[in-house]
C-alpha positions in Angstrom: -78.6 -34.8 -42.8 -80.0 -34.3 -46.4 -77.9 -36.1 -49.4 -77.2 -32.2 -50.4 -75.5 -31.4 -47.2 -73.6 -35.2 -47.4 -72.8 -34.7 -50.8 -70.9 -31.1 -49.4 -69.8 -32.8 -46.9 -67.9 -35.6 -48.6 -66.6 -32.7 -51.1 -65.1 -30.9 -48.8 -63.2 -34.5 -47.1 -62.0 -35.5 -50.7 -60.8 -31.7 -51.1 -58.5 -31.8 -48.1 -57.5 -34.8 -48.8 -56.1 -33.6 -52.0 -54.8 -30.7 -50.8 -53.0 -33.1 -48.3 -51.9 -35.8 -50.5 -50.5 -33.0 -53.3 -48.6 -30.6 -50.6 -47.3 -33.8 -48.1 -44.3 -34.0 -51.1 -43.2 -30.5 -49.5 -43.3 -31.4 -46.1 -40.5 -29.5 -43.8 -40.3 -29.0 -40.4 -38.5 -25.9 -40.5 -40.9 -23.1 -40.8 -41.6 -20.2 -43.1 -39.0 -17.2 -42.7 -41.6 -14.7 -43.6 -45.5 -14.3 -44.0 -46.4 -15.8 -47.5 -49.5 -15.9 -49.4 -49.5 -18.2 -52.7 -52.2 -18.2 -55.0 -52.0 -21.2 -56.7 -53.1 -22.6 -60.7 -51.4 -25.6 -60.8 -54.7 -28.1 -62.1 -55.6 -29.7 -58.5 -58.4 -28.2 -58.8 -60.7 -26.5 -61.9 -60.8 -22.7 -61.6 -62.9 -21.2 -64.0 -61.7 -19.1 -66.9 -59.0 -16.3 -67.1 -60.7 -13.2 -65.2 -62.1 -15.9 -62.4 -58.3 -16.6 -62.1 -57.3 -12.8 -62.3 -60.3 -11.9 -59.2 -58.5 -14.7 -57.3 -55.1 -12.9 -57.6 -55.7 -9.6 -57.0 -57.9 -10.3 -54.2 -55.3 -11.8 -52.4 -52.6 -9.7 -53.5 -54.7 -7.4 -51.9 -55.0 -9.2 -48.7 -51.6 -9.4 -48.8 -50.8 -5.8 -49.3 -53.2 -5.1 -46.0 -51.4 -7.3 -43.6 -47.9 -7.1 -45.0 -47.3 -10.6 -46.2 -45.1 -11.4 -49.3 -46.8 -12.7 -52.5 -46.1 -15.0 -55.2 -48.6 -16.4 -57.8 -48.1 -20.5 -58.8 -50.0 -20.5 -62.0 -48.2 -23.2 -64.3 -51.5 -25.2 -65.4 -52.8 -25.0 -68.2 -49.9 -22.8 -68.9 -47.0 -21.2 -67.3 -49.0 -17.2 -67.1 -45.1 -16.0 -67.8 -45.9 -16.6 -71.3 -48.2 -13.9 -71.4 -48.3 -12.0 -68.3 -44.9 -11.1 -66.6 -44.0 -9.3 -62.8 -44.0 -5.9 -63.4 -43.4 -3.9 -59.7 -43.8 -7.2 -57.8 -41.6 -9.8 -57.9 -44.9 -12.8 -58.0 -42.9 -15.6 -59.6 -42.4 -19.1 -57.1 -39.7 -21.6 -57.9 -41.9 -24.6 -57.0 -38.4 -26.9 -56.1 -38.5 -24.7 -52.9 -41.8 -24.9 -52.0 -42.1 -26.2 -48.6 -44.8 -26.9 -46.4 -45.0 -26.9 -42.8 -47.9 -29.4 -40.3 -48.4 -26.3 -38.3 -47.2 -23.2 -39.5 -48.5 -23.9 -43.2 -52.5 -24.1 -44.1 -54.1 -24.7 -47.6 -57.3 -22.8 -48.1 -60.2 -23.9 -50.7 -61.9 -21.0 -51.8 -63.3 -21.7 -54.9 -66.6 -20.7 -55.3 -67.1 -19.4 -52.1 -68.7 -16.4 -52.5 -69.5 -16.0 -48.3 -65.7 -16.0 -46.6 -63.7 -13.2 -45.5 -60.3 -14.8 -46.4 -58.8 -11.4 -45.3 -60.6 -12.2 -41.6 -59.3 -16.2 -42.5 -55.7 -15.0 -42.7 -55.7 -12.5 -40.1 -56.3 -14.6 -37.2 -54.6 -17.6 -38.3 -51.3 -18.9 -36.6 -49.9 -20.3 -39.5 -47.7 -17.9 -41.6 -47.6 -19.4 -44.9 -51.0 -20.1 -47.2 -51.9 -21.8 -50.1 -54.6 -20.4 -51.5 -56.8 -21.9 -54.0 -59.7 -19.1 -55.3 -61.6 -17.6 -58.1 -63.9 -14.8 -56.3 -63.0 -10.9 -57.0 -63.5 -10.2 -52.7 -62.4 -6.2 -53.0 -65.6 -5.4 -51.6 -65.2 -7.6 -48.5 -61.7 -6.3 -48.4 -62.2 -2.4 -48.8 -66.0 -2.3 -47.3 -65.7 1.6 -47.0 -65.0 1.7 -51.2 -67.4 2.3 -53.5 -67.8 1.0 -57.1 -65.9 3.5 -58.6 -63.2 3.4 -56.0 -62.8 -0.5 -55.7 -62.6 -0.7 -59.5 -59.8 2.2 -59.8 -58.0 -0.2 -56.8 -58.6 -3.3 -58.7 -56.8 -1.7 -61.8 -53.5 -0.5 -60.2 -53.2 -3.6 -58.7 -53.4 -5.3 -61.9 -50.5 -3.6 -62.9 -48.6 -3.4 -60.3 -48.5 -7.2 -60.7 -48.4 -7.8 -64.4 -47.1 -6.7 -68.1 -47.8 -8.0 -70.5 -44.7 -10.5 -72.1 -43.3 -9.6 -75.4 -45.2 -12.5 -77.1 -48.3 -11.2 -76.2 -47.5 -7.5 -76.6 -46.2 -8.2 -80.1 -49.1 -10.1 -81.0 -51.6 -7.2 -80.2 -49.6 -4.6 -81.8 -49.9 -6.4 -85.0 -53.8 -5.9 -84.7 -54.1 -2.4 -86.8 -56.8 -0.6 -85.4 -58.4 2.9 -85.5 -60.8 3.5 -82.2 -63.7 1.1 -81.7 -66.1 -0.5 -79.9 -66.7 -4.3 -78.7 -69.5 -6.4 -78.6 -69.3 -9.2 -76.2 -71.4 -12.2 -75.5 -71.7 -15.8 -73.6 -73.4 -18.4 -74.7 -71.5 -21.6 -73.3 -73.2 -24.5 -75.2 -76.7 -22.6 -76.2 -75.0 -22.5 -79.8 -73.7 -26.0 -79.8 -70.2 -25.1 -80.3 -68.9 -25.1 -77.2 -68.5 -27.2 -74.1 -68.9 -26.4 -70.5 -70.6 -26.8 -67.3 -74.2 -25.7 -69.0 -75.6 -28.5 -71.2 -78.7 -26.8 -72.5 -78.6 -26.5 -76.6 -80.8 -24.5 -78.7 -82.6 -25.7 -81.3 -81.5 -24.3 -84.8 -84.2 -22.1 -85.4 -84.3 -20.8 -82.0 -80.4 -20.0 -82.3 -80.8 -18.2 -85.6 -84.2 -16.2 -83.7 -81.7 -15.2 -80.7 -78.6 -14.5 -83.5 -81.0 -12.3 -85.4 -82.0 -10.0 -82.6 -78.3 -9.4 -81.4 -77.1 -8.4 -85.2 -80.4 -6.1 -84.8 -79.3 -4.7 -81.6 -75.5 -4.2 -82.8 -76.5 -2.5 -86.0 -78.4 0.0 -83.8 -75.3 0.5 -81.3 -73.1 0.9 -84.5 -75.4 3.6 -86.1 -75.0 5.4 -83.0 -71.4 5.5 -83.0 -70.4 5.4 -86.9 -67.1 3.5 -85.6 -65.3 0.4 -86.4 -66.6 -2.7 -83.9 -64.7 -5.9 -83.3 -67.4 -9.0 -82.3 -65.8 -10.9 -79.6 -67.5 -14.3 -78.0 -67.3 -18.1 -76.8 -69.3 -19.0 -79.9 -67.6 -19.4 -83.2 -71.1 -20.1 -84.8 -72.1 -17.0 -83.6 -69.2 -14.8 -84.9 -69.3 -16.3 -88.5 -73.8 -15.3 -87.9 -72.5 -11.6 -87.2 -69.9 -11.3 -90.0 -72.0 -12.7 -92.3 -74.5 -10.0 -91.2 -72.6 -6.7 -90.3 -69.4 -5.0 -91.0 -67.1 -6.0 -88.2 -64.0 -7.7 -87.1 -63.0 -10.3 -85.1 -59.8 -12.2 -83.7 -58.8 -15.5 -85.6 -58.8 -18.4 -84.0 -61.1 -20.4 -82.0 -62.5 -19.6 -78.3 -61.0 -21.2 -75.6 -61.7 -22.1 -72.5 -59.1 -22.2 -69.9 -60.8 -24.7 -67.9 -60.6 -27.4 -70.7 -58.8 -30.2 -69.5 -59.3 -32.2 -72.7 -57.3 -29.7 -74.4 -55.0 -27.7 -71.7 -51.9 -27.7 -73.8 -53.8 -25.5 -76.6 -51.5 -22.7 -76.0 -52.9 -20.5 -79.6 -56.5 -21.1 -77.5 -55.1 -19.6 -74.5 -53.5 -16.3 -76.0 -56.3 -15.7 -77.8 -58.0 -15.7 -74.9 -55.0 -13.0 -73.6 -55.8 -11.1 -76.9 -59.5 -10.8 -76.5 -59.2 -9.1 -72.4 -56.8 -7.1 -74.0 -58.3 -5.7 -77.1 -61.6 -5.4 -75.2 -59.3 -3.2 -72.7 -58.3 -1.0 -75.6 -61.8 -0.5 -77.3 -63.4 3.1 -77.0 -66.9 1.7 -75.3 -67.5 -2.0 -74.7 -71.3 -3.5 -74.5 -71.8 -6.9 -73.3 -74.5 -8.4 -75.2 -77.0 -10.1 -72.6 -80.1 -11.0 -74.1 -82.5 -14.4 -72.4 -81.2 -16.7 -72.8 -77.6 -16.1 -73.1 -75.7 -16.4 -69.8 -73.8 -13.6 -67.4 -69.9 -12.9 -68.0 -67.5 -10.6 -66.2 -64.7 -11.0 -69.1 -65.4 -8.1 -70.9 -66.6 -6.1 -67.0 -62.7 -6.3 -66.1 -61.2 -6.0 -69.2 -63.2 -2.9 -68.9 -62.2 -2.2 -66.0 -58.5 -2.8 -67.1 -58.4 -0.8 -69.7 -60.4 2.3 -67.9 -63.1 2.7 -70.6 -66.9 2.4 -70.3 -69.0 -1.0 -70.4 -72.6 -1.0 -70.9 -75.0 -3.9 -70.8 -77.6 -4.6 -73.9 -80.6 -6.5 -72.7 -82.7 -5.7 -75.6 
């Protein structure tokens, strides 16, 4: 066995062993009355940032839908998602003091990162009846195989909102953004600007940061010529939002990017509505373009907020 495949290996023993030593405190012998799926957030385990989260919902809420189980969302870490995001035609919300689990009838599944399972196939022929699910993968595709891209996203949407509205804290807090119609610019850069930390480690040096800053104010004042409209400048990189207001004529959300996955700072709950503010504004914006030029990395944020929101995304590789 390679030290790749033991290193997996001994993952995947500590995992259960977590998922074990966190769910023994609900042990019950009397099983589940009905058929449950429970997506859960409750910082066992990292997840990734909001839409990871979000792809992990709705793809089970889908599975759920498909084989008639009830469904209910634990998502209390780094915040309780009430604050922002309410039930809107589903009743989602778990009291976690009746949480039970049972040794036979109730299985935790790791899905994290797991691009290559059919959890709908997982749950199907299963004999428990209650799951814990732990996941961060949009699987619509696996679950609607017939769907196309058009069709899948139209699916992903209503079930978006069949599950949520948005809370009046968050509502109230987007209304106060006076807009008239326009477009987004979206980027990633994780640490390449040296502003923000995450998995990625690699930092630019300064001159090569203000090369690659440079080229995107180039390529947004072309995309704003085109459309003559107000842009917001949205991104994980403060140094590269001040770059671009410096340079252009457009607006941004105050406050600092956030990312949800920061333990050192989970209780940041301004960072974490911003966060709620950006997917939502993006949403709203007349065309969104997701600014991808080597070597900035990938993002689906601004792809679902799309998505949410109905209107077109386009991505700007030069």
């Amino acid at each position: 066995m390679t030290l790749k495949k033991i290193k997996q290996f001994l993952g995947k023993k500590h995992k259960k062993a977590k998922l074990f030593a966190h769910y023994i405190k609900y042990f019950s012998l009397k099983p589940p009355k009905k058929k449950q799926i429970i997506v859960c957030f409750d910082g066992l385990f990292p997840h990734g940032g909001l839409v990871d989260r979000l792809k992990g919902i709705i793809s089970f809420y889908q599975i759920a839908q498909t084989l008639g189980y009830d469904f209910k969302i634990n998502f209390n870490n780094p915040f309780d998602l009430s604050l922002f995001l309410q039930p809107n035609n589903v009743d989602w919300y778990i009291d976690t003091s009746k949480m039970s689990w049972h040794p036979t009838k109730t299985k935790t599944l790791y899905l994290v990162n797991n691009f290559d399972a059919n959890p709908l196939k997982l749950i199907k022929n299963s004999k428990a009846k209650q799951f814990y699910v732990y996941a961060n993968i949009d699987y619509s595709k696996t679950n609607f195989p017939d769907l196309n891209t058009e069709q899948l996203e139209h699916k992903w949407r209503a079930d978006f909102n069949q599950l949520f509205k948005k809370s009046e804290l968050l509502e109230a807090k987007l209304n106060a953004i006076t807009t008239t119609p326009f477009i987004s610019f979206h980027s990633r850069f994780t640490t390449l600007m040296g502003d923000f930390k995450d998995t990625t480690t690699k930092v630019l040096y300064v001159d090569e940061q203000d090369d690659l800053c440079n080229n995107l104010v180039t390529i947004i004042n072309r995309v704003k010529a085109a459309h003559n409209k107000n842009a917001f400048v949205f991104s994980d990189s403060i140094n590269f939002i001040k770059f671009v207001k410096q340079k252009v004529q457009v607006s941004s959300i105050e406050g600092q990017p956030f990312h949800m996955d920061n333990f050192n700072n989970n209780n940041n709950i301004d960072g974490h509505l911003k966060t709620l503010i950006d997917f939502f504004m993006i949403a709203k914006s007349d065309t969104v373009y997701f600014l991808n030029v080597k070597p900035m990395y990938n993002s689906s944020f601004s792809k679902y907020a799309a998505i949410v929101g109905q209107t077109n995304f386009k991505v700007l590789e030069a």
